[in-house]
Residue, then its C-alpha position, 0 to 999 in steps of 0.5 A: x239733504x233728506x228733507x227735500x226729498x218728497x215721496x209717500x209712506x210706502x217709498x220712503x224707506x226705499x229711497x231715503x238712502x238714496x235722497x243723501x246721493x244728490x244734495x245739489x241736484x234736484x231729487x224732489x221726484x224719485x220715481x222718475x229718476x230710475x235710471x241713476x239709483x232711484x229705484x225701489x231695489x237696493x242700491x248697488x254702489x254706496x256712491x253714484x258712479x256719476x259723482x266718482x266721475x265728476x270728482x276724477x275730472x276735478x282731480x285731473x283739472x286741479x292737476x293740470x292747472x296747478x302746473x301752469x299756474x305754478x310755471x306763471x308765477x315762478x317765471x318772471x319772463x311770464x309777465x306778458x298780457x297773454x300769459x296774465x291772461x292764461x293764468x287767470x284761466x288756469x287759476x279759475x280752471x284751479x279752483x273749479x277742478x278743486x271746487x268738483x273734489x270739496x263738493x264729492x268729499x262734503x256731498x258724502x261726509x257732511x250733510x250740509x245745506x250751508x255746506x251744499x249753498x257754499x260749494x255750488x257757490x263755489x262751482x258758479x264762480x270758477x266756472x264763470x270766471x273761466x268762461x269770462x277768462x276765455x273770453x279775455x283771451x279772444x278779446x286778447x287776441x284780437x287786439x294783438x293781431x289789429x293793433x300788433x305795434x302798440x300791443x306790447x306797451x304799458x297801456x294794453x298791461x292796463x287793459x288786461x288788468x281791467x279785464x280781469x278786475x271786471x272778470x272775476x269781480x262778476x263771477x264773484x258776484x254770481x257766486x255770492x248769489x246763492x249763498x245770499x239769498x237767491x237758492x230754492x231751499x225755502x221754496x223746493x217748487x222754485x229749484x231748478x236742475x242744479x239744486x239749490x239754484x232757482x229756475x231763474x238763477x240757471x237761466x240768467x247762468x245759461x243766457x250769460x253763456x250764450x251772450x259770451x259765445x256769441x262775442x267769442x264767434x264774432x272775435x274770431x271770425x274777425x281774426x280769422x279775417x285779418x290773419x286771412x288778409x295779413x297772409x294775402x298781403x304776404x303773397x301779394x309782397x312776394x307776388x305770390x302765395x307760398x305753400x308756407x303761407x297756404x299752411x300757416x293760414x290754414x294752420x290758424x284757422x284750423x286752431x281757431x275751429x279747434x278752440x270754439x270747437x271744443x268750447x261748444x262742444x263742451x258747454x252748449x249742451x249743459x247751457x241749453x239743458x239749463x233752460x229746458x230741464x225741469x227740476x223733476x227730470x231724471x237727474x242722470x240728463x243732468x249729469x250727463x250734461x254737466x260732465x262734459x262741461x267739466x272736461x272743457x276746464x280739462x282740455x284748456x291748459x293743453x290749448x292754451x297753455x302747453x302748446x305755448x314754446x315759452x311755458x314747454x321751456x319753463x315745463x322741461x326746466x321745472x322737470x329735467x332741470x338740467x336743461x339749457x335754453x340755448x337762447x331766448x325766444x319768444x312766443x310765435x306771435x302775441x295772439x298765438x293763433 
């Protein structure tokens, strides 16, 4: 949207292509934004490079995702809390991967400040809905392992569905904001490093983040714990500590690390970014921080959903077809730690 764009008369002409490259990312400073197509020289790539991969990985998250959450839906064994759960993160992941391919399209298609309120709307929801979704699933897991008797009663299917009622209904309000309201269209001094959200909008976006960080550190320090004590009470049992419990303790936690792992490895950076960036930052610190936030929608169908026995079975069903169970079975444990 070339009327964000402010230089004087002697780089206007220069940079006035460039402006369309970035609707939803701040560019009110091109001369500091060399580094990512904003020189004075002609351009070299009639698209950003960044932008080309923001939409490959919306293309390989839509893909990976639309399989699980195909497998979910079509399998009627696919009822559990857990896998309620791994559908809505799927789902969510779905819709960003999709969202990432709608914004390059229209980015270079449609010139839209509608369209741009729309689409970053669009993004805000799925990914909120996906951070909250894996939040869920901590939360999931921790009760199937504190309250494993009752776990799999009609009250706890109640729970989950109260969880993503709350889940999605907060994403969708967040979402919603932009488009209603709260961007930095009239006011281009209030943008902030994701145009045109507002400085405060982000910020609200990068606190809730770490609040729920915060809550997933904690939920799966205290599985860690109780899977800990359940193997030490094993032992006890059995007056000893197998090589079989040492392996399987050690097992759940390295899984657990693997899961915050990559959660933080993949947002903290984008987070952070979003409260000391400045709307007059080189836009290439905003994409290389976004970027990797993408890849934690990429990565969670292989965490959460594919290492899972049931949805490989449904997988080599929906594949091979030919393949014959030779009995039914279930998940290693509700929590799949």
């Amino acid at each position: 949207m070339n009327e964000t764009l402010v230089v004087n008369d002697s780089s206007a002409a220069a940079v006035a292509g460039a402006a369309a490259l970035l609707p939803w990312m701040e560019t009110d400073y091109p001369e500091r934004n060399g580094s990512l197509a904003f020189s004075t020289a002609p351009l070299e790539f009639p698209v950003n490079p960044w932008d080309i991969m923001l939409c490959m990985s919306g293309t390989v998250i839509a893909c990976e995702n639309a399989i699980v959450v195909a497998i979910i839906f079509y399998t009627p064994s696919l009822r559990t809390p857990m896998f309620v759960l791994i559908g809505s993160l799927a789902t969510a992941d779905l819709l960003a991967g999709i969202g990432l391919i709608l914004n390059f399209v229209f980015q270079y298609m449609i010139s839209s400040e509608t369209i741009s309120l729309v689409t970053v709307g669009f993004l805000v929801a799925s990914f909120t809905a996906s951070i909250s979704s894996l939040l869920a699933i901590t939360v999931d897991r921790y009760f199937s392992l504190y309250n494993a008797l009752t776990y799999f009663s009609e009250k706890t299917l109640q729970w989950v569905h109260v969880m993503l009622t709350g889940t999605w209904g907060v994403s969708l309000c967040l979402g919603l904001l932009p488009v209603l309201g709260w961007n930095c269209l009239d006011e281009p001094a209030a943008c902030s490093i994701v145009r045109p959200l507002t400085r405060s909008n982000v910020t609200v976006l990068a606190v809730a983040f770490f609040v729920i960080f915060a809550l997933m550190l904690t939920m799966y320090f205290k599985i860690c714990k109780i899977v800990c004590r359940h193997a030490h009470q094993i032992a006890l049992q059995q007056h000893f500590f197998s090589t079989s419990h040492y392996v399987a303790t050690k097992k759940g936690v390295s899984t657990l690390a693997i899961i915050l792992g990559t959660f933080g490895a993949s947002w903290l950076p984008f987070a952070i970014y979003c409260l000391v960036g400045e709307r007059h930052y080189p836009s290439v610190y905003t994409y290389a921080t976004l970027l990797p936030a993408t890849y934690n929608s990429m990565i969670n169908p292989i965490i959460y959903a594919y290492r899972n026995a049931e949805i490989q079975r449904s997988l080599y069903v929906l594949f091979c077809g030919c393949f014959q169970a030779k009995g039914s079975y279930r998940s290693r444990s509700p929590s799949e730690v």
